[in-house]
SERO-4910 file (N, C-alpha, C, O; in steps of 0.05 Angstrom, whole numbers):
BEGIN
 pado doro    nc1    nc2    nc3   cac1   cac2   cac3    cc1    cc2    cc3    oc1    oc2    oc3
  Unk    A     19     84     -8      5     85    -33    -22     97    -30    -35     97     -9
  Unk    A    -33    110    -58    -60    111    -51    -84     97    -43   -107    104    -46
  Unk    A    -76     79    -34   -103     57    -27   -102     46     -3   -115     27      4
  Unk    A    -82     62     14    -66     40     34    -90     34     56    -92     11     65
  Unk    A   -106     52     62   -137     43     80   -144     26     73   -154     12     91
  Unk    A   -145     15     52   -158     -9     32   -140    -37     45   -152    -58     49
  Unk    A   -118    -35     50   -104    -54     52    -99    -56     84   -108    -72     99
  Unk    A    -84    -35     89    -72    -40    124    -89    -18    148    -96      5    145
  Unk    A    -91    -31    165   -105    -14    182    -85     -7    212    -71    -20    227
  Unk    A    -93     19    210    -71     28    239    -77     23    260   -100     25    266
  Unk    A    -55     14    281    -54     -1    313    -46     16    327    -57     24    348
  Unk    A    -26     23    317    -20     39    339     13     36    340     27     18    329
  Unk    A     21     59    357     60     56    365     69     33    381     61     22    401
  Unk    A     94     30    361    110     13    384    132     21    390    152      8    396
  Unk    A    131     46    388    156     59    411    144     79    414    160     94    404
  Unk    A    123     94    423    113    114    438    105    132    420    100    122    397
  Unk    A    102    162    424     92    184    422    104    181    395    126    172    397
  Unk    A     93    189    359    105    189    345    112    214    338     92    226    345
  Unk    A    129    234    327    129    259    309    131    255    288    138    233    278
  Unk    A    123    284    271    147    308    277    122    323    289    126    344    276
  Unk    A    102    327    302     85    343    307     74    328    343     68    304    349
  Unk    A     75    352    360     60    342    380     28    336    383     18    322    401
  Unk    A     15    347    364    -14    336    359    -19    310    348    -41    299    350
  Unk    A      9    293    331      7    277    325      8    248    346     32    242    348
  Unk    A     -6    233    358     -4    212    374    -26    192    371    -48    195    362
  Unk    A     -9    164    382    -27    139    369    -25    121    403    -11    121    423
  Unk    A    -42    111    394    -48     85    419    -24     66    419    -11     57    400
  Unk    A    -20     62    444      9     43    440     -4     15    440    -23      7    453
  Unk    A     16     -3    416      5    -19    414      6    -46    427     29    -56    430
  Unk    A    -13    -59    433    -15    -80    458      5    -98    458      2   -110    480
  Unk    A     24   -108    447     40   -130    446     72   -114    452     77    -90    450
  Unk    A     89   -135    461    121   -123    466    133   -120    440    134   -137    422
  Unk    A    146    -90    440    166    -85    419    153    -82    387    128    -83    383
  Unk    A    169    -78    369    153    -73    345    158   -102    327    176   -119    330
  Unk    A    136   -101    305    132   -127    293    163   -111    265    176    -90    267
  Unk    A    164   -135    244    183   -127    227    185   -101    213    162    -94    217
  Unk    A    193    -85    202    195    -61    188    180    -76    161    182    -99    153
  Unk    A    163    -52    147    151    -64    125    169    -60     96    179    -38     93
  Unk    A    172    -73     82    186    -81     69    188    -55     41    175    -61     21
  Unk    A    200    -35     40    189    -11     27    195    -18     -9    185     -8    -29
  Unk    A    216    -40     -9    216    -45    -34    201    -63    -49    205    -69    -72
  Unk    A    175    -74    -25    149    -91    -40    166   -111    -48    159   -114    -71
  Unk    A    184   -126    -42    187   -151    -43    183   -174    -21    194   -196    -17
  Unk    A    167   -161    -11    159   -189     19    130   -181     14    116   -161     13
  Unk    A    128   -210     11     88   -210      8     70   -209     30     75   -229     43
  Unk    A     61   -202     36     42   -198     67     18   -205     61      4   -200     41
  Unk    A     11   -225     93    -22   -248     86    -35   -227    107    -28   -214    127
  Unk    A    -55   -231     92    -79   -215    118    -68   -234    145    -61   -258    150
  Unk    A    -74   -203    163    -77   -213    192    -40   -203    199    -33   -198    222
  Unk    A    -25   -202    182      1   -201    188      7   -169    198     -6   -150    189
  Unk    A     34   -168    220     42   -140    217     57   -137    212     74   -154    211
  Unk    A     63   -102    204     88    -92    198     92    -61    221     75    -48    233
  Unk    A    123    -57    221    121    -29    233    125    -12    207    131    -22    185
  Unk    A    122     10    210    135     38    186    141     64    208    123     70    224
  Unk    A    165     78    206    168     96    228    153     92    256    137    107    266
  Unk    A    159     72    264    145     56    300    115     57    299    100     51    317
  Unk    A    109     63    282     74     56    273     66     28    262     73     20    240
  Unk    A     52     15    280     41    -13    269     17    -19    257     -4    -15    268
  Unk    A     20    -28    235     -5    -28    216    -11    -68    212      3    -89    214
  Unk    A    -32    -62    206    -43    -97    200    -45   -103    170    -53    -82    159
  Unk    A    -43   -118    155    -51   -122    133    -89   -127    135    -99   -134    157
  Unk    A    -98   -124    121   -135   -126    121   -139   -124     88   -161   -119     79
  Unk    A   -125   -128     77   -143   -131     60   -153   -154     49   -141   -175     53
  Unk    A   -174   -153     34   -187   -187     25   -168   -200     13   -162   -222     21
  Unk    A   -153   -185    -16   -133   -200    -30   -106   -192    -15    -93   -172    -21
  Unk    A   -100   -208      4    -71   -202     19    -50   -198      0    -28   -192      8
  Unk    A    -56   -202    -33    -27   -193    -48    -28   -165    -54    -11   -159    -71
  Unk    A    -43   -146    -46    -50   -125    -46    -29   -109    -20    -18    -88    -19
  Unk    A    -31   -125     -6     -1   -109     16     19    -99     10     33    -84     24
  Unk    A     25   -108    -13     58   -119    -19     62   -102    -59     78   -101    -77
  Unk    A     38    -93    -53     37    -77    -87     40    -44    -78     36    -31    -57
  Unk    A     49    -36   -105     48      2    -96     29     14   -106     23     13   -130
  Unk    A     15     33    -82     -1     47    -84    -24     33    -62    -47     39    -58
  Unk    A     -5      9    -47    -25      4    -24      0      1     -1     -7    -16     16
  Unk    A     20      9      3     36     14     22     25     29     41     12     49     34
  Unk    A     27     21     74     16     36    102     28     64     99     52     71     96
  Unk    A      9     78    101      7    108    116     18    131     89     30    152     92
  Unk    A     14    124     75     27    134     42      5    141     25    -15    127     25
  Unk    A      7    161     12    -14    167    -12    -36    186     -9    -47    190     13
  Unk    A    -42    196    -28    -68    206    -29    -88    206     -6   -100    226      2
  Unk    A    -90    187      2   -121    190     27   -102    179     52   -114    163     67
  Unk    A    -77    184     57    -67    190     84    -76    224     93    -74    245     81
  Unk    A    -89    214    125    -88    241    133    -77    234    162    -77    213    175
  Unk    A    -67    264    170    -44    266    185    -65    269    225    -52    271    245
***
């Protein structure tokens, strides 16, 4: 979504090098394996502090109103002010 900086902040991979571009790469992230897939049809509510994966990218929930995770137009790595 457009706001998704507002809401989730990026960690990093949990399965390595991501594509479709080799310029594209993220820090792997500290813990084993990836946390749940995030829920694309916004029916699972997410509390600050919680994670999700999206294409092996792990993002945190952060925002103040944690019901803001789970609404559209604040979905991880989506929208307007994603840059690549």
């Amino acid at each position: 979504g457009q706001f998704w900086e507002e809401a989730w902040k990026l960690l990093g991979s949990c399965i390595g090098t991501i594509a479709p571009t080799a310029a594209v790469t993220f820090e792997t992230w500290e813990k084993v394996g990836c946390p749940p897939e995030f829920d694309t049809s916004l029916g699972t509510t997410y509390e600050t502090g919680e994670h999700v994966a999206l294409d092996g990218v792990v993002y945190e929930c952060i925002a103040s109103l944690s019901g803001r995770c789970n609404q559209a137009g604040w979905e991880p790595a989506t929208g307007q002010f994603w840059e690549e």
